[in-house]
C-alpha positions as CSV (number, residue, x, y, z in Angstrom):
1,X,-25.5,-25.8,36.4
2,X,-22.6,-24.3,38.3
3,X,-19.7,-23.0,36.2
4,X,-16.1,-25.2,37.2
5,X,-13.8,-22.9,38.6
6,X,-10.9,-25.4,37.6
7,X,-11.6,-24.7,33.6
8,X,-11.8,-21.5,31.7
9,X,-15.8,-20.7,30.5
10,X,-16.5,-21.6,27.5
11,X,-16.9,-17.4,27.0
12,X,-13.4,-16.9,28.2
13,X,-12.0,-19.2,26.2
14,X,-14.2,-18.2,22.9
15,X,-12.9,-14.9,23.5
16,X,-9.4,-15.5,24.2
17,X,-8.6,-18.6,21.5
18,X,-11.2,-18.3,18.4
19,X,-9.2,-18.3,15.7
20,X,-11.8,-16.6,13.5
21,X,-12.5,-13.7,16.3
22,X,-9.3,-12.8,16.1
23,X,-8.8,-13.2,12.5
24,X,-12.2,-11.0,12.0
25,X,-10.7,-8.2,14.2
26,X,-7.3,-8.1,12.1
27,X,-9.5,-8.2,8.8
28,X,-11.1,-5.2,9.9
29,X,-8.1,-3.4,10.9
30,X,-6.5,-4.7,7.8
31,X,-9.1,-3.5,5.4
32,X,-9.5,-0.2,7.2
33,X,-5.9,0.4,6.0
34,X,-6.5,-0.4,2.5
35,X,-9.8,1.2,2.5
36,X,-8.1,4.8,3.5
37,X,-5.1,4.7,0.7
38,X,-8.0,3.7,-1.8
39,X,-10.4,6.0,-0.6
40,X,-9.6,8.8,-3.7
41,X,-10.1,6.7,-6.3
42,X,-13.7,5.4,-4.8
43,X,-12.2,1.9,-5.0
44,X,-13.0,-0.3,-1.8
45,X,-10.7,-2.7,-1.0
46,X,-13.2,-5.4,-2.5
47,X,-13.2,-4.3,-5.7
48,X,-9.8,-3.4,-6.0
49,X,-9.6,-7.2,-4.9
50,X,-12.2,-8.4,-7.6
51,X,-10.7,-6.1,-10.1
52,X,-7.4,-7.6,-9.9
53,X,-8.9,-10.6,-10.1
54,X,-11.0,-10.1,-12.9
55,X,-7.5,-8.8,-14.6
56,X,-5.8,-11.9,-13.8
57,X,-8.1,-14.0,-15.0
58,X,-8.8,-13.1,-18.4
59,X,-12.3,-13.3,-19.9
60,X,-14.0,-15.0,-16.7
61,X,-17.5,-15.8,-16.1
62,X,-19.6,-14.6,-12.8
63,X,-19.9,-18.4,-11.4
64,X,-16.6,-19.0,-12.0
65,X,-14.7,-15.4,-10.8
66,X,-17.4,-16.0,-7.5
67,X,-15.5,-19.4,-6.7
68,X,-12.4,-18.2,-7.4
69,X,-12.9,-15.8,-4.4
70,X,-15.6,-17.5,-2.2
71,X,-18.0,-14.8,-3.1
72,X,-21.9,-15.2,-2.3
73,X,-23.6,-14.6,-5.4
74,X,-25.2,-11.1,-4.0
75,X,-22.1,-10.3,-2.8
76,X,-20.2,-10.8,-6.0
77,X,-23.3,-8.9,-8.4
78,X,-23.5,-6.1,-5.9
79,X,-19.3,-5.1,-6.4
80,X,-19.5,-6.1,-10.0
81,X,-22.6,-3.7,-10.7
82,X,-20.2,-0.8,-9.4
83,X,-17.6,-2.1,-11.3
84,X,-19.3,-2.2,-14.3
85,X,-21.1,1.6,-14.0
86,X,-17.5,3.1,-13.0
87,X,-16.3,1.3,-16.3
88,X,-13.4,-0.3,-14.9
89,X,-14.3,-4.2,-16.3
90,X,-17.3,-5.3,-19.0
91,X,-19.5,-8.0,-19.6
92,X,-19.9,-9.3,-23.1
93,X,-21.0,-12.7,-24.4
94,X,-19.5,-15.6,-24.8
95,X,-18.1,-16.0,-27.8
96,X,-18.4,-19.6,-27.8
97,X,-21.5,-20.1,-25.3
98,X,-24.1,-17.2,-26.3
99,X,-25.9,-17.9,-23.3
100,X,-23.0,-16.9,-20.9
101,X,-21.3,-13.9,-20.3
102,X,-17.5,-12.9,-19.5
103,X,-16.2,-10.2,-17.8
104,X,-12.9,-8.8,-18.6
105,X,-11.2,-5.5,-17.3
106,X,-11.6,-2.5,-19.5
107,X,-8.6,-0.1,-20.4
108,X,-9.7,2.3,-17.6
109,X,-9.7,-0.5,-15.0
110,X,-6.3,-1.2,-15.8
111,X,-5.1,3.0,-15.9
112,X,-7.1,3.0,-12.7
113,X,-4.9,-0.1,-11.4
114,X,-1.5,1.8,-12.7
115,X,-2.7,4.7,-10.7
116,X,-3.5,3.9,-7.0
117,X,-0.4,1.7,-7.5
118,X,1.3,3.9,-5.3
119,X,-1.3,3.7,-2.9
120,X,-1.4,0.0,-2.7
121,X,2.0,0.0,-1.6
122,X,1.5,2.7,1.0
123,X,-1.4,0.1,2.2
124,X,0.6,-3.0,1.9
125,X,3.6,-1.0,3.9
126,X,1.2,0.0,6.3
127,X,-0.4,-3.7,6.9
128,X,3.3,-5.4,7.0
129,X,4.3,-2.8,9.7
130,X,0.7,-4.0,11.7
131,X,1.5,-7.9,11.0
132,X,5.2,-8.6,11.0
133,X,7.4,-9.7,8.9
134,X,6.1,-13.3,10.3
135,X,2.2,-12.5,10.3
136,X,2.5,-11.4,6.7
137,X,4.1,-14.0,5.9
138,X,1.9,-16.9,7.5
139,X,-1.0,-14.6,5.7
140,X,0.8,-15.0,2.6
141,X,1.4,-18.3,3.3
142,X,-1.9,-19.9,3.6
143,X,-3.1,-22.2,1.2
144,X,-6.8,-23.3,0.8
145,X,-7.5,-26.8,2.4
146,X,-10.4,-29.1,1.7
């Protein structure tokens, strides 16, 4: 089938106008940023996201903490089993349900999180500068839907 010269290919216009092309490309440049400031502590920018979140939410089960974040189960044991060597959060039962578990962050994940604060902000500086004032805040800005 010849290609119309009077419409863009479908390649071009993949390449120019996917939204989540684009958005992969910024994620990695984004978490390239983060993953340098964080890179003395050994903390990847995953965990430090999981560990915040972990610290946010209180006592939290896996299945729960996993849609919190859109995590893949594998994805969400794999960071969690670091986690939980390095000592920054713990697992114990359910007080209530003995047949689940909660994780909670431990006193070293939180000295670990009052730490690399200054680091986080030299990342978060760092991003802004990359994004804008208006692509930060359109990042900030977005809201889950559906």
């Amino acid at each position: 089938m010849a290609r119309s010269t009077d419409h863009p290919s479908i390649i071009d216009q993949i390449s120019s106008e996917c939204l989540l092309g684009h958005w992969r490309r910024v994620n990695r440049v984004l978490s390239g940023i983060y993953e340098a400031e964080m890179r003395d502590w050994g903390l990847k920018s995953s965990q430090l996201n999981l560990l915040v979140a972990v610290a946010k939410a209180g006592p939290v089960r896996r299945i729960d903490l996993g849609k919190r974040l859109h995590l893949d189960p594998s994805t969400l044991t794999r960071n969690l089993k670091v986690m939980l060597k390095q000592g920054w959060i713990e697992e114990k039962p359910d007080e209530v349900d003995q047949r689940s578990a909660r994780l909670k962050i431990t006193t070293k994940g939180r000295k670990l999180l009052d730490n690399i604060a200054p680091a986080w902000k030299r990342a978060q500086a760092r991003a802004r500068q990359m994004l804008g004032s208006e692509g930060a805040a359109l990042v900030l800005g977005l809201k889950e839907r559906g």
